[in-house]
N, C-alpha and C positions, 0 to 999 in steps of 0.2 A: 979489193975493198968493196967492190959493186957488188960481187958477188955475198957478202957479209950480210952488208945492207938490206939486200932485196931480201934473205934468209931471213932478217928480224921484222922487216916490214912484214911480210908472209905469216911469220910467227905471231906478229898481234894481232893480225886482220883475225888470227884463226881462235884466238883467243878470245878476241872481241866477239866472233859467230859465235861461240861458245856458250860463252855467257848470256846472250841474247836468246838461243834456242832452245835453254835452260829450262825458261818457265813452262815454255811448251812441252817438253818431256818430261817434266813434272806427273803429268798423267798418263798412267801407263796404259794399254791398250789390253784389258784381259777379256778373257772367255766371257763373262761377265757382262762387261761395257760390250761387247760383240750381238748377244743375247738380246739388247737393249733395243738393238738397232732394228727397224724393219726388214725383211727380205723382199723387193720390189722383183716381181717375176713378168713378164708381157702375156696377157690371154687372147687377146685377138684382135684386128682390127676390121674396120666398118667396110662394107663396101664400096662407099665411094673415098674410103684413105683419106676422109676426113678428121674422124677419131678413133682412138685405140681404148680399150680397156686392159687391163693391169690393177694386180692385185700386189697389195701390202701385208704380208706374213708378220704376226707375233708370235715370239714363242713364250710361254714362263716358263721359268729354268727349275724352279721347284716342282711344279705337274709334270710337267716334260709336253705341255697339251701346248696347241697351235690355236693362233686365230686368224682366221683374214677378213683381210676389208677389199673390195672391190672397187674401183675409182672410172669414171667415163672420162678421159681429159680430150676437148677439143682441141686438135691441130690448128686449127685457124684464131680462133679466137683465146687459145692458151688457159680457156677453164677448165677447171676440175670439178667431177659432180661425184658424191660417190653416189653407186648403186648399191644400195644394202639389201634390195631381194636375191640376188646374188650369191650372198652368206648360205643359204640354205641351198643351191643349185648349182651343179656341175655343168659349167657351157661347154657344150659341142662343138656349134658354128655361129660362123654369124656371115648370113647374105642377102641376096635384097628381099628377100621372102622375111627375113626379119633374124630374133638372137634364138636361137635353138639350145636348150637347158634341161639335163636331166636331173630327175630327184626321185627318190624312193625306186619303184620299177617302172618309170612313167616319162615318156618325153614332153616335155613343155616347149613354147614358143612365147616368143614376145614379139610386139608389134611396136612395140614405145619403149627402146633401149632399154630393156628389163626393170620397166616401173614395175608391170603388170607381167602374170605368164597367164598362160590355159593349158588345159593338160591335149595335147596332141594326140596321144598313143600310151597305152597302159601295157601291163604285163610284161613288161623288159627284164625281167628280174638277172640278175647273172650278165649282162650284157655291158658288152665295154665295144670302143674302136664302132664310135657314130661318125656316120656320114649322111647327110642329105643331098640331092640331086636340082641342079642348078633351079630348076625349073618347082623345088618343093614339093612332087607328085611322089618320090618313091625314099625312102630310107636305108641304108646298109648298114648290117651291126655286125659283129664277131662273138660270138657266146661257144661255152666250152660245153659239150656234150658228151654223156658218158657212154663210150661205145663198146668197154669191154669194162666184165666185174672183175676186178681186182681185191675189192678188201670182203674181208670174210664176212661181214655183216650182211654185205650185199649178195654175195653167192648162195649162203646160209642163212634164212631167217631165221631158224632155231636159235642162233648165234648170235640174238641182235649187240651185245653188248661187243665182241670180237673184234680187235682192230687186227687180228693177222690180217699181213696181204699176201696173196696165193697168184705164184706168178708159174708158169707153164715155157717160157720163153728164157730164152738168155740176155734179150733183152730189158732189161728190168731197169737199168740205172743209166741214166746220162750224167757224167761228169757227179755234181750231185745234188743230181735230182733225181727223184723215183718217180716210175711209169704209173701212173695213179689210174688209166683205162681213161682217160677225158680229150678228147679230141678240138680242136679249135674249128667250125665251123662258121659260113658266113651266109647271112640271112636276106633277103629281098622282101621289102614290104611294102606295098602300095597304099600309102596316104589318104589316097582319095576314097578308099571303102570307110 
């Protein structure tokens, strides 16, 4: 008989949840409502682990296009600032020499948590994988340089329109990717000239 009991008692509790959690799955959770939502990603934090920066991703679902917003939130005191120069800059670092931000082919710096930038260093074009040196005097980048011709355009100026690519080797393909002659090399540049 206890055993009856507890089984109905069990059966209305579940019913009662039921109908209670009802409203709430009312709304269903699609691609859509997903879309809506920001994507909060972490960009960096400050050197003294006071504040972090983090950006807010939109996407529209009809463009298929992105936007983000930038935000400074103070650790200590739990505000939020955004920095909207940011939108147009790709941050590098950030140390006590200040926020390091690329844009077009040009390093910038900020000295005032990216109110302001100044251009640093021009002619970066192609350049990805920055580093700067604790001390702010020297720079490191990684840019892909082309060290063997591979497409016909380039072997052949007669040719200019030719996308053959003319390979002499067997090695030609990774997995799938093709050997396009571009090599990853990495650069040292001194600041202070």
């Amino acid at each position: 008989m206890k055993k009856i009991l507890l089984f109905f008692f069990l059966a209305c509790m579940a019913i009662s949840a039921t109908s209670i959690t009802t409203s709430a799955q009312d709304q269903v959770m699609t691609p859509e409502l997903l879309w809506k939502l920001g994507r909060v990603s972490f960009v960096s934090q400050s050197p003294d682990k006071e504040s972090i920066i983090y950006r807010v991703t939109y996407i529209d679902i009809s463009t298929e296009k992105s936007q983000s917003n930038y935000y400074l939130y103070n650790l200590k005191n739990k505000s939020v600032t955004e920095v909207s120069s940011l939108k147009e800059y790709s941050l590098v670092q950030w140390d006590n020499n200040g926020l390091y931000a690329t844009y077009a082919d040009g390093l910038y710096i900020s000295k005032d948590n990216g109110k302001t930038f100044s251009l640093l260093m021009k002619d970066l074009k192609d350049a990805y994988e920055f580093k700067i040196s604790p001390n702010g005097q020297y720079l490191v980048y990684a840019k892909r340089v082309l060290l063997e011709t591979i497409m016909g355009a380039e072997k052949y100026p007669d040719a200019s329109k030719s996308t053959a690519k003319i390979y002499t080797d067997l090695t030609y393909r990774h997995w799938d990717t093709y050997h396009d002659g571009y090599f990853n090399h990495i650069f040292l540049v001194d600041l202070t000239n």
